[in-house]
Each structure stands twice: as C-alpha cells, then as structure tokens.
C-alpha positions in Angstrom: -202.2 153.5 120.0 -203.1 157.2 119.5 -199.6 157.9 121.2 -197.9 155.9 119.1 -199.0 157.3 116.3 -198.2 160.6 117.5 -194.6 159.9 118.2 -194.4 158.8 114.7 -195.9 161.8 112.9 -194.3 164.2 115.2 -190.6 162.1 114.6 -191.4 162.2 110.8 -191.9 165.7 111.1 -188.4 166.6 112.5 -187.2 164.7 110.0 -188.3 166.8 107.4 -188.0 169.9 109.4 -184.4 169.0 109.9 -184.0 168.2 106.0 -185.3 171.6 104.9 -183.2 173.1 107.4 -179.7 171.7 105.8 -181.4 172.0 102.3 -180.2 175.4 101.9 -176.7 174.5 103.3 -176.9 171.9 100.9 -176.8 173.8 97.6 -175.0 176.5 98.8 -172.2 173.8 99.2 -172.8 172.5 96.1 -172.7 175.9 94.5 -169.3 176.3 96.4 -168.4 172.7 94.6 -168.9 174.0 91.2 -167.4 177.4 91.5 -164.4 175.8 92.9 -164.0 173.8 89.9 -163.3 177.2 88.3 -161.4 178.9 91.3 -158.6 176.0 90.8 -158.6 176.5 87.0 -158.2 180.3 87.4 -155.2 179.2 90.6 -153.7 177.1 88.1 -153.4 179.9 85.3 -152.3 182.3 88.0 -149.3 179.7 89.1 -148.3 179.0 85.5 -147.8 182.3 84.8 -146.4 182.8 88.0 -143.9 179.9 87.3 -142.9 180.7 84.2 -141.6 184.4 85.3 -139.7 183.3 88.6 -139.1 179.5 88.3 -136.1 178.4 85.6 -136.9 174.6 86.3 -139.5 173.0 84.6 -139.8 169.9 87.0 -140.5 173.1 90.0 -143.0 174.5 87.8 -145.1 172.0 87.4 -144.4 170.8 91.4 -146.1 174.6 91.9 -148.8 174.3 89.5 -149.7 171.0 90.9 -149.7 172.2 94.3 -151.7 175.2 93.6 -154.1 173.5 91.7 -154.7 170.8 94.5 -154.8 173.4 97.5 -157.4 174.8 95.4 -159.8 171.9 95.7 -159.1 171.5 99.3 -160.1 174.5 100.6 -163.5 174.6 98.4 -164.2 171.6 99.6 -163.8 171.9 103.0 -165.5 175.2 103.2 -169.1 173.5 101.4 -168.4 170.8 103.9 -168.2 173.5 106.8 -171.7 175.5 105.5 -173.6 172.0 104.5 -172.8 170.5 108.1 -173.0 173.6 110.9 -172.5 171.8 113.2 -168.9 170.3 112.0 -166.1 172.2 113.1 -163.1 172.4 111.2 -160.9 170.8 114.0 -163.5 167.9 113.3 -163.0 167.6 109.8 -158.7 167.6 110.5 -158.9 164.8 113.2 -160.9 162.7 111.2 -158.6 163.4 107.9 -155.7 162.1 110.3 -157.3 159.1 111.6 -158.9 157.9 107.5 -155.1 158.8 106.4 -153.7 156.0 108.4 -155.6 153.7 107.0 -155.5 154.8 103.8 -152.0 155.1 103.7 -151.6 151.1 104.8 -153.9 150.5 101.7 -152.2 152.8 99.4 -148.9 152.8 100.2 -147.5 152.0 96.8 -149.4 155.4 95.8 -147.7 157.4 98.3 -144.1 156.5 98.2 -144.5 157.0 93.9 -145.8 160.2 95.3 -143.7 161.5 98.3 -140.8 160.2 95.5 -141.9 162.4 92.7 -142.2 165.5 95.2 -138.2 164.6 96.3 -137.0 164.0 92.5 -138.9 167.7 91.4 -137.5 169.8 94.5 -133.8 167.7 94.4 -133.5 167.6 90.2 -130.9 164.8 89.7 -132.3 165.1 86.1 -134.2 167.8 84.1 -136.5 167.0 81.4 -134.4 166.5 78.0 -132.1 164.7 80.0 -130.9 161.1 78.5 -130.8 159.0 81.4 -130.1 155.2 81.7 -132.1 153.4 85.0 -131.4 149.5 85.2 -132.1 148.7 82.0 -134.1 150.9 80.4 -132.1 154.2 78.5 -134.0 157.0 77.1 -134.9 160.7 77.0 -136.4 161.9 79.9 -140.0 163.5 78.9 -141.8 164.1 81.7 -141.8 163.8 85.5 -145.0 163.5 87.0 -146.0 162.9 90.3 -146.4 159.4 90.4 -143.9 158.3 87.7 -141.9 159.5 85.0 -142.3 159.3 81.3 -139.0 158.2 79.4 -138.9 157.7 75.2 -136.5 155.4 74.1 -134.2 155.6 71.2 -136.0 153.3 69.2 -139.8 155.5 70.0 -141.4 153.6 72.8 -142.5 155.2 75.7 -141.9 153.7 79.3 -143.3 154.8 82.9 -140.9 154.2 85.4 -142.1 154.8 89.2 -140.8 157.3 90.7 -139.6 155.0 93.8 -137.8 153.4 91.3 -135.8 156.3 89.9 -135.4 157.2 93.7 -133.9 154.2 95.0 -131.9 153.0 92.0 -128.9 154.6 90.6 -129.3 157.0 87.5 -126.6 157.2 84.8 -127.2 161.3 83.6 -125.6 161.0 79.9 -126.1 164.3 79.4 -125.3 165.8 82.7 -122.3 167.7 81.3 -121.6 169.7 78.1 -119.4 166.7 76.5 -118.8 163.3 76.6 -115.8 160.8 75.7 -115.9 157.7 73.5 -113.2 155.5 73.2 -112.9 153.8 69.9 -110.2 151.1 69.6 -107.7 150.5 66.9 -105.2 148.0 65.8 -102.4 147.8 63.5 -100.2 145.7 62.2 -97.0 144.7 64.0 -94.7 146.3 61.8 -96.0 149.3 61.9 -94.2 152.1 62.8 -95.5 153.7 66.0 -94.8 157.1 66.3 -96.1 157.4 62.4 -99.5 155.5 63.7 -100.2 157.9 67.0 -99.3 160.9 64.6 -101.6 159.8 61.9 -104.4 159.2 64.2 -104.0 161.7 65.9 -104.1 164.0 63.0 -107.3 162.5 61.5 -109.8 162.3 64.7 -108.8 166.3 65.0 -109.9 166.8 61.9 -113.6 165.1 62.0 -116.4 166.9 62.3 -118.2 167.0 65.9 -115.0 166.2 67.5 -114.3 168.8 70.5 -111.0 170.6 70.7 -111.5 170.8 74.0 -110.7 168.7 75.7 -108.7 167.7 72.8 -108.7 164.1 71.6 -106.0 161.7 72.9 -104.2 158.7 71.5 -103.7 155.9 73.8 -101.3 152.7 73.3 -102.8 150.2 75.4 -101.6 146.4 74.5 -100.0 143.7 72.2 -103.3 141.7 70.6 -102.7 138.6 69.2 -102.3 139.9 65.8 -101.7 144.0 66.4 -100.8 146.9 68.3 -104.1 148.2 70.0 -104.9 151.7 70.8 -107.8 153.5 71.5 -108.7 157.1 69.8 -110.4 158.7 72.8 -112.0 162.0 71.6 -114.4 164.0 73.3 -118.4 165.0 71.6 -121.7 166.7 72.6 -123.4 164.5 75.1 -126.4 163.3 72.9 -126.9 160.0 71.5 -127.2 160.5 68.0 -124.3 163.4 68.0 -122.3 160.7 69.6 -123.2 157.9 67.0 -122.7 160.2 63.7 -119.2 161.5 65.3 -118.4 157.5 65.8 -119.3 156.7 61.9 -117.2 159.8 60.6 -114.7 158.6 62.8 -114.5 155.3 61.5 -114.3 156.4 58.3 -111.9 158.9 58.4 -109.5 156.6 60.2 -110.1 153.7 57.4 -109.5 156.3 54.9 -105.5 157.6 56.7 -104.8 154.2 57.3 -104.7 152.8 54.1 -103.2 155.8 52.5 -100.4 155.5 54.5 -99.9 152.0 53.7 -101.1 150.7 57.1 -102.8 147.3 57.5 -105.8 146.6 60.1 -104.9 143.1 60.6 -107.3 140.6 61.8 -107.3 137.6 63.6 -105.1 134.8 62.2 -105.8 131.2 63.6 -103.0 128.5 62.3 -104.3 124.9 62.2 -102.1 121.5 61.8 -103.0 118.2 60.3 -101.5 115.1 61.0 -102.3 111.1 60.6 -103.1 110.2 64.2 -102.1 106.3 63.3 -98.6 107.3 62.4 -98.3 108.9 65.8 -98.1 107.8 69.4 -98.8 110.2 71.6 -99.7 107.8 74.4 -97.4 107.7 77.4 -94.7 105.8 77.4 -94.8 102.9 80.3 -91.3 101.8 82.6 -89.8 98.0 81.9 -91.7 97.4 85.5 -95.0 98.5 84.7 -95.0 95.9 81.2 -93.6 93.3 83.5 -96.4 93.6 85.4 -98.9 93.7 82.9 -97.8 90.5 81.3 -98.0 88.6 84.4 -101.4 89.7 84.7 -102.2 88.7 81.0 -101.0 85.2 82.1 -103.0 84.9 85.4 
C-alpha cells in the first residue's frame, strides 16, 4: 500500500514538474502569438506599399498582399509551436501538415478549387477590376476578385458572388476588353424609297451623333426585303461601357427619326390584309368522281 502510494505522489509529481517545465515555453509562444498578429499587419503594410510601386495590376496586388500577410501567420505560428513543444522538430510539424491536408482537402474540396481558381484568375487576368463581364447569365461590373469568389454589381445595383471555379470553367464575355464596341441598330424603309438617297442620309446622320467613333467609322449595311421594307442596319462603333452604349443608341434613334421624316421617308410597319367571306355561299369541299357518288348511293340503299 505504502508503494502504491508512492508511485502515485512521485507520478503526480512529474506531472507537475513536467508542466512547469513547458510553462515558460508556453507563454513565450503565446507571446510569439500576439506579436505575430502585429508582424503580419506591419508585412501587410510593407507589401501594399510594395505593390503599389512595382505591381500595375490590382488583381496581383492584392494576390501579394494576401500572400504576404498569410506567410506571416505561418511562420509565427510555427515558431511558438517549435519553443512550446522542444521536443517537436520542424520536419514533424511538415509531415503531419501533409498527412491532415489530405484529409482536409477530401472535406474541403469545394474550398480549395474556389481557391486554387482565384490564385489562377489573379496571376492569368482574363478580366481586371472595372471590367463589365457577362458569365452565364449574370452581366455586371467586375468589383472585386477575391480569393474564393468574385464580387460582380449589376446594372440594376445588386451585388452577386460568383465562385471562382465558376468564372474558371465557364466562358466569360469581356465587354469592355477593347477601347470600342459595335452596335448594330436596324432600320427599315419604305419600298419606294430611293436607296442610294436612304444609305447617304443615314449615313450622314449616325456620323454626326454624339459618342459615335470616327474610327472605325460607322457603316451602312443593306441586308434584306422585310415584308413591308427595305432593312438595313446602321452599324457604328462607341466606348465599350454600358451606359455610353445605351445613351449613343437613344441619340441614335433619334437623330435617324428626325432625317427620315425630313426627307420625306416613311418607317413602314407591318401591314396584315384580312378577307371576309359567307362560308355558306362557298364550297370549298373537294369535289368527288361520278364513281365515288355511285358508290355512295349504293351504300345509302344497303
């Protein structure tokens, strides 16, 4: 009995022993904790500035303030985990990272391809922020492109969050990839118009509104025989944006409206003409052979 007892004071007192020994260890890592809370904050000022001086791109910028910021965190953290724990080695700490990331990544996959995505879409750039991009059936202005997903406003204000595996594996109309952009706005009048005097007046009248580009200059296109006119289309060429696109469109409209009915030239529309007559005065059945009535009789007899 005296033994046991023994065994157990002298195994409580290693415990303790042992606890005072990694007590120091202890807050010295957590001191290492806090001060690399201000360490990253002070490595993400350094990289902003950093950035700003030798990186145009905004989408790299933040990829390299991210980055810095993170790396940061890792090594303060695995240095209080090195003094807390002696006896861990740092080859220790790697392995088991690689062996938890296995199964973390089967649990967060999802997480990772957003991420691996975003990393692609920041060093690549298909899109910069400003951009107005259209992705299946959402079209907006790009905003911001995080790591995980990517923040696009609408025209009509509304903000959506589209993952970035999304963006990656779907194909991205870039409206405003270039410095211009054609509409084609179609036109049609009447048949007895004369043609060379409606080409000349349109094309007189979409030079001459405002936001229309002279270059490339603006074109006048006869493209078929409607049911009730002579279509073209006024392709003209504006700044890429929506709304520079829409108020050139308006003024177009306008202005065409305006030159057509000076010169005396009608915008016809359709024209649909209908007939009446008294079905009972009319037999429109199929008229039956001499045979066929013979035969009908004698089955009217039977």
């Amino acid at each position: 009995m005296d033994r046991l007892l023994e065994t157990i004071i002298n195994s409580i007192q290693d415990v303790i022993s042992s606890s005072i020994k990694i007590v120091p260890g202890l807050l010295v890592a957590l001191i290492i904790i806090l001060l690399t809370r201000y360490a990253a904050e002070i490595a993400k000022d350094i990289a902003t500035k950093v950035a700003r001086k030798t990186i145009r791109s905004q989408s790299l910028q933040f990829l390299f303030i991210k980055t810095s910021y993170v790396t940061a965190w890792v090594v303060g953290v695995l240095v209080a985990c090195v003094i807390a724990f002696p006896g861990l080695r740092l080859g220790d700490i790697i392995a088991t990272l690689g062996l938890g990331s296995v199964a973390i990544g089967f649990a967060f996959q999802d997480i990772f391809k957003n991420f691996l995505a975003g990393i692609i879409l920041l060093i690549e750039e298909p899109f910069r922020i400003g951009d107005q991009i259209v992705i299946e059936q959402y079209e907006g202005t790009v905003e911001r492109i995080d790591i995980r997903n990517s923040k696009i406003r609408t025209y009509t204000g509304e903000r959506i969050l589209i993952p970035n595996s999304t963006i990656f594996t779907s194909a991205v109309i870039v409206r405003t990839a270039f410095n211009c952009r054609r509409t084609d706005l179609a036109v049609g009048v009447d048949y007895d118009t004369p043609l060379p005097k409606a080409v000349q007046i349109l094309q007189q009248t979409i030079e001459s509104v405002e936001g229309v580009l002279n270059n490339p200059a603006p074109e006048i296109d006869l493209v078929s025989f409607g049911d009730s006119s002579i279509d073209f289309f006024v392709r003209y060429w504006t700044a890429p944006q929506k709304p520079e696109v829409r108020h050139v469109q308006t003024r177009a409209i306008i202005a065409i409206k305006k030159a057509l009915d000076e010169a005396n030239i009608s915008i016809p529309y359709p024209i649909r003409t209908l007939y009446f007559y008294n079905q009972q005065k009319v037999d429109d059945r199929v008229p039956q052979s001499p045979q066929t009535n013979d035969n009908n009789n004698r089955l009217r007899k039977n």
